[in-house]
N, C-alpha and C positions, 0 to 999 in steps of 0.2 A: 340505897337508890330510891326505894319507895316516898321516904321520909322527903329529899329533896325535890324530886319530879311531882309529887303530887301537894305535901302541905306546903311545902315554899309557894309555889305555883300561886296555890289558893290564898293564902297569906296573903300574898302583894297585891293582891285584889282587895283584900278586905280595908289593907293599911292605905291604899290610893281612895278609896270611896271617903264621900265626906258625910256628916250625921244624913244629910238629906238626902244623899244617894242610898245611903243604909236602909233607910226606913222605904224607901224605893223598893229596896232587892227584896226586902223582908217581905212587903207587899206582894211583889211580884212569884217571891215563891209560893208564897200561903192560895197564887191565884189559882184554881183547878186547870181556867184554858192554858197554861205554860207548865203546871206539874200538880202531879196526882200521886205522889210518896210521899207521905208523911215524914218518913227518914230523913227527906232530905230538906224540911223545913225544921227538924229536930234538930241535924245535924249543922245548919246555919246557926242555931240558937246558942248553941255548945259553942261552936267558934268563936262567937262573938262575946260570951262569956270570956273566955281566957284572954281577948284580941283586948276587951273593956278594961281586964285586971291590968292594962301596960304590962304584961310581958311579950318579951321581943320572942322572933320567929322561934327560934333553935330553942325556945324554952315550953314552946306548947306541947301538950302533955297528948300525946294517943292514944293512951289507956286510959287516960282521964274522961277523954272527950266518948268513949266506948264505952265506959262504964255508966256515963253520963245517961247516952241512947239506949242502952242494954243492960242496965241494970244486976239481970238473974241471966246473963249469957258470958259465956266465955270469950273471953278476947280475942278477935278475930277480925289479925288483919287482912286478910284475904277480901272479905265482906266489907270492909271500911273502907279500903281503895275501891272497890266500886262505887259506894257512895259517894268518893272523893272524885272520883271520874264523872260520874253524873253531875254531881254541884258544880266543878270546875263549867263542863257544858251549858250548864242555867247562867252561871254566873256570865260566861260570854256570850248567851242569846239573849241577857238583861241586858250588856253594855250597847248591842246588836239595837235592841229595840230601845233605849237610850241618844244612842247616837243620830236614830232614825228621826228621832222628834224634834232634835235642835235644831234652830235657825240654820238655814245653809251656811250662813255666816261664819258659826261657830261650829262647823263640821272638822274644820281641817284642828282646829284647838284637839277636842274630842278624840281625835282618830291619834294627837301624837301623844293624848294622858295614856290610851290602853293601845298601847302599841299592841293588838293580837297578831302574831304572827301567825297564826292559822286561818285567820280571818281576815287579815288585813289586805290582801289582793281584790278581794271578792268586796271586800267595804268599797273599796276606794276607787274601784271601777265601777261599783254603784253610782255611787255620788258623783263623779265626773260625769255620769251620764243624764244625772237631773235634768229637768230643767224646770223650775220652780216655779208654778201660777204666782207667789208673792214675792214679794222683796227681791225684785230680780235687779239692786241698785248699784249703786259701785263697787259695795263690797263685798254682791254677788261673784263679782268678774275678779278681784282679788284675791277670796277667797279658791275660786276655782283655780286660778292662775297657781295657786301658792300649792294647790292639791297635784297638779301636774307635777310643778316642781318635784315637790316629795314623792310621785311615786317613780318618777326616773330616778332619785335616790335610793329607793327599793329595790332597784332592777339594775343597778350599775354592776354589783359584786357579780351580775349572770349575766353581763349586755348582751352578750355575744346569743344568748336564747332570745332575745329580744328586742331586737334589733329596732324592729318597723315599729314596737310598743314606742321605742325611744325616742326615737325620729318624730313622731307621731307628737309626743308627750313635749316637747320644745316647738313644735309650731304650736300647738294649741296652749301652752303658755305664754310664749311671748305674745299671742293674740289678742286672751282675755286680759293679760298686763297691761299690754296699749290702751285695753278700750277702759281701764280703772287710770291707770294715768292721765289719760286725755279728757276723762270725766271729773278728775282732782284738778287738773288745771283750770279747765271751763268753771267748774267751781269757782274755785278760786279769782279768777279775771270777774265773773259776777260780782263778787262780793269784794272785790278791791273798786269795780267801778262803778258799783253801787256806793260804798264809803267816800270815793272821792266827791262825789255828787252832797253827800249829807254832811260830812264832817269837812269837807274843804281841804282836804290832804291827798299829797301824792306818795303812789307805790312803785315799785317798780317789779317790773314781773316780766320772768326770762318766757323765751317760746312763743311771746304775743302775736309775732306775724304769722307765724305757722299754726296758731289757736284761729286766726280770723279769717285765714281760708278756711279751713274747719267750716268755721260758723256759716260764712258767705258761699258755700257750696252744700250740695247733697252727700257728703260723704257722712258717712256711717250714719244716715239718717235713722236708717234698721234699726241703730241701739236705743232706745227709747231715754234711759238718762242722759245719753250726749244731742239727741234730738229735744230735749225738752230745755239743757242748760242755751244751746245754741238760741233757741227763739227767747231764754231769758236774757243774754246776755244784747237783742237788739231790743226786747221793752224796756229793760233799764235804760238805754239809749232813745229811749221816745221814739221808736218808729213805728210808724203807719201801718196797718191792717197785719202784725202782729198781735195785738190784743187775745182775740175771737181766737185763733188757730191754736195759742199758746193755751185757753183756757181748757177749749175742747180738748185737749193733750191730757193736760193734768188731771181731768176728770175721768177720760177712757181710762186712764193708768192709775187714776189713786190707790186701788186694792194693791196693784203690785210693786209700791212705794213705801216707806218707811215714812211712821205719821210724823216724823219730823219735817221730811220732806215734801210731805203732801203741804202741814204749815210751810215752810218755807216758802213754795212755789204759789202756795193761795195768800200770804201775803207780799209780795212783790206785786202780782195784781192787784192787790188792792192797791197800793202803792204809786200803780201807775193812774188807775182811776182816778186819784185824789191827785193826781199832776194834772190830769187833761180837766176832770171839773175846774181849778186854779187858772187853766187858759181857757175858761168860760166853754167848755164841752159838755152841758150839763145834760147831754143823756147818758154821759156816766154813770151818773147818779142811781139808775134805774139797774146798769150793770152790776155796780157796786153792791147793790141792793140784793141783787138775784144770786149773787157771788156769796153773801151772808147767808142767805137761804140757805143753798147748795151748803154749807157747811153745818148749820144747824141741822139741817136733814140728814146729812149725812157722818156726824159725831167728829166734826173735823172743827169744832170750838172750845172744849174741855183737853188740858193736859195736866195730868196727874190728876185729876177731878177737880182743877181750877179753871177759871177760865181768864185770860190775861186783862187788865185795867183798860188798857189803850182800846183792845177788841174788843168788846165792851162797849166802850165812846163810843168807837166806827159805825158801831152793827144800830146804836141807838141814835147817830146821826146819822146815818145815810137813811134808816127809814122813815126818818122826822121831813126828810129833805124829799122823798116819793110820795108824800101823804099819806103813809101808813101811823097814824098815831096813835089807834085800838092796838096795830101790831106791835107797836115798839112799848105801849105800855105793859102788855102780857109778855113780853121779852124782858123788861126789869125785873118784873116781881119774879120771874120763871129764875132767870138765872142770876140775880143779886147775890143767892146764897153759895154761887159757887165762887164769888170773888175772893180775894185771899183776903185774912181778917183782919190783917196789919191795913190794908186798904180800903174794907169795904164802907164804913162811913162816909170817907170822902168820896169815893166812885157813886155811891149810891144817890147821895146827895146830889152831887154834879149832874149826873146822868138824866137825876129825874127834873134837876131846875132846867137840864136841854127841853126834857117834853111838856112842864110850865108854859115855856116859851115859846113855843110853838103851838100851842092851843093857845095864846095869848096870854095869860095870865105870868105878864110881867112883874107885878109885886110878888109875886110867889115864889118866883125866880129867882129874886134880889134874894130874897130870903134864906133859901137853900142851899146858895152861895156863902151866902154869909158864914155856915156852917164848916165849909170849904177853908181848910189853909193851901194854899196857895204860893206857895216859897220855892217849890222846886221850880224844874224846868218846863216840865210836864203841865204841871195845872197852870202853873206862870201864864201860858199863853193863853191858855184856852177859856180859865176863868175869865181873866181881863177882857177877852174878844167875849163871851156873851152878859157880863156885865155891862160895857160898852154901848150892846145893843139893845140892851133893856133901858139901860139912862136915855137912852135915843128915842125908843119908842114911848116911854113915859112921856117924854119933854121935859126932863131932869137934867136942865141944860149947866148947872154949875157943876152938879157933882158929875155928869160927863167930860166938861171941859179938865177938871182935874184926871181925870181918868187918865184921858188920854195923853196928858202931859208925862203922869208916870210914868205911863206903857211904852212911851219911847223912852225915855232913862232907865225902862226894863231892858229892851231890847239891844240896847247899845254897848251896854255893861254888860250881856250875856256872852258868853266864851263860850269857844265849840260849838256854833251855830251855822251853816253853811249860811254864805250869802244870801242864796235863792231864799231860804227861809225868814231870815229878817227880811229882805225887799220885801217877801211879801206882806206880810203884818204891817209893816213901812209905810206901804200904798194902802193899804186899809185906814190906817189912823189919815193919812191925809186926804183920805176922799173924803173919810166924813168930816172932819174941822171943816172943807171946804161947802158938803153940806148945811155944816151948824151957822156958820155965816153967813150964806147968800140970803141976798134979800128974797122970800119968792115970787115975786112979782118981775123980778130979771133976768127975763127970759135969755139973753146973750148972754149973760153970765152962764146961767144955768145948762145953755147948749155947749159953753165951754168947759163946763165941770164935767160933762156928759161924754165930749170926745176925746179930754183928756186921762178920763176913765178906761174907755175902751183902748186906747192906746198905749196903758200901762201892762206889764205884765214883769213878773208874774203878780197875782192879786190872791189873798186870803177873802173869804165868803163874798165871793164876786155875785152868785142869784141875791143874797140879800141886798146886796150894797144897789144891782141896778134894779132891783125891785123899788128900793127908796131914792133913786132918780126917777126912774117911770113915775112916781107918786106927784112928782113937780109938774107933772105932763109935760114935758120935753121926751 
């Protein structure tokens, strides 16, 4: 009886724990604030001895493990089972203070590896009763959801003791179910009607009518992830004086957001900024700008300790574009080294022929470029658009004119590009051909290149291009 109720017991502990949890317990016995017997850090050592040799349960040794501890004592198991009682207790006030440190997330994982039956009422009514300053995100409300579940399967074999537990434990599941469901869908409608917009593709996605009352009402505005996808899902739709509310949201809540999703919701603003700059909004710009800050300042630019190419570009054109050019060049050198190394030659190069050319030093420009391959999708656009406007500003009118000849046979031939995206490049190359030709002494012409400008949309580097209308004085 001894043999099964207490080293099986303890056994199945040892064989469930993985090397990293091992060195945990080890830790956590040897600590004084959890145990101050010696024995029973002895006694782990010994176990773990025989547990290391791969022999299975029914073959560990008790006179071994006694002999081991006690050397010049006589075997006594009387004395052993107490030690084995005490360790078993440690061992599930470690899993106890184990369970206690993990993500909410991964509570409900944890609680079904050590099922403790002695413990496990008192765990799980713990944890249902959280409620967590951090990461309080969708898979908070899943998690919890799924915790309820399970402990009305706890309580089923005795319902009849438990009646109101039970009742209880099914509203409060299907509750937080709902608000992780309807924050998976709202996900999901963002990010399908985000995609249609960029890649030119349709989805189809069940539940949209009843997502978009949702959204067009105050309901569950309480939950903060369904209150934060809703105002995302009207800025991907370009509506008006959502911006500012959305932003203000994502910042109160950052701490208790998962840093993915802090990125996610701080690029979708960015996102929208560089739409409303595109329709000549250029106090974007300054938003855009204060948005980079805020994430700098606040360690929401490094993931894995990289920092992304594209965000990078943004953070080094938007402040080129507010007049910060001391700022943006102490932001290269600062963060060049966290770019990933397969990219950082070309990011770095690029980045720095953008702040060339904006201190004006266009030959230098050319130059850094030149460095630059350029083949993908990515650089494709971006080098062409400020090579473009360096031939422009030079008066490098032949090898502009070639430029731009390419850049639409770039453009045309590219796949996977939404419309919106090419138009805009589109309207770029033909405002300025129409620049590079007018006479400037003709002025009608020139008023016409100017309102035919303004009436185009959408437009790629719209302040440059009516910076060099304004220069014709029209």
């Amino acid at each position: 009886m001894f043999y099964k109720r207490h080293v099986l017991k303890i056994l199945e502990y040892y064989y469930y724990f993985s090397l990293s949890e091992i060195k945990r317990l080890t830790l956590f016995l040897e600590s004084a604030y959890f145990n101050n017997e010696a024995a029973l850090v002895q006694l782990h050592h010994a176990i773990m001895e025989q547990v290391s040799a791969k022999k299975e349960m029914e073959e560990i040794d008790l006179a071994e493990i006694h002999k081991k501890l006690f050397p010049s004592k006589k075997y006594n198991e009387s004395y052993l089972r107490v030690l084995m009682t005490k360790l078993i207790k440690l061992i599930e006030k470690f899993i106890e203070t184990e369970y206690c440190s993990v993500p909410y997330h991964k509570k409900f994982e944890v609680l079904q590896r050590f099922k403790l039956k002695r413990n496990y009422e008192i765990l799980i009514k713990k944890t249902i009763s959280l409620e967590p300053e951090n990461f309080k995100d969708d898979l908070f409300y899943l998690s919890k959801s799924l915790l309820y579940e399970d402990y009305n399967a706890y309580l089923s074999p005795s319902i009849g003791d438990h009646i109101e537990d039970y009742k209880h434990n099914i509203i409060e599941f299907n509750k937080n179910f709902d608000i992780y469901f309807i924050t998976k869908k709202l996900k999901s409608l963002c990010n399908i009607t985000n995609d249609q917009a960029i890649l030119n593709t349709q989805y189809e996605l069940t539940y949209k009518d009843e997502l978009l009352k949702i959204i067009y009402s105050d309901q569950l505005d309480e939950i903060i992830p369904i209150r934060l996808y809703k105002l995302l899902y009207r800025l991907i739709n370009k509506e008006d004086g959502v911006y500012d509310p959305f932003v203000d949201l994502v910042k109160e809540n950052a701490q208790k957001l998962s840093i993915y999703e802090v990125f996610n919701f701080l690029a979708h603003a960015q996102n929208y900024c560089i739409k409303q700059i595109n329709s000549s909004k250029f106090e974007f710009f300054e938003k855009m700008h204060d948005l980079y800050v805020y994430r700098i300042e606040n360690n929401f630019v490094l993931s894995q300790n990289e920092i992304n190419p594209r965000l990078f570009k943004n953070v080094v054109n938007t402040a080129l574009r507010v007049g910060e050019a001391d700022w943006t060049h102490d932001f290269i050198k600062t963060y060049s080294k966290f770019l990933p190394k397969s990219e950082y030659e070309k990011a770095y190069n690029f980045n720095m022929a953008f702040y060339q050319f904006e201190i004006k030093h266009y030959s230098k420009t050319i130059e850094l470029l030149s460095k630059v391959e350029y083949d993908d999708l990515y650089y494709g656009f971006n080098v062409r658009m400020l090579l473009m406007k360096s031939y422009y500003e030079l008066d490098e009118m032949e090898a502009l004119d070639h430029l731009l000849q390419s850049f639409k046979v770039f453009i045309s031939r590219k796949k996977g590009i939404s419309d919106y995206y090419k138009l805009a490049h589109q309207n770029v190359i033909f405002v300025v051909k129409k620049l590079v030709d007018v006479n400037p002494r003709d002025k009608k012409k020139l008023t016409a290149i100017k309102l035919k400008f303004e009436s185009l949309k959408p437009v790629a580097e719209t302040a440059w291009l009516k910076e060099k209308i304004a220069e014709f004085g029209v």
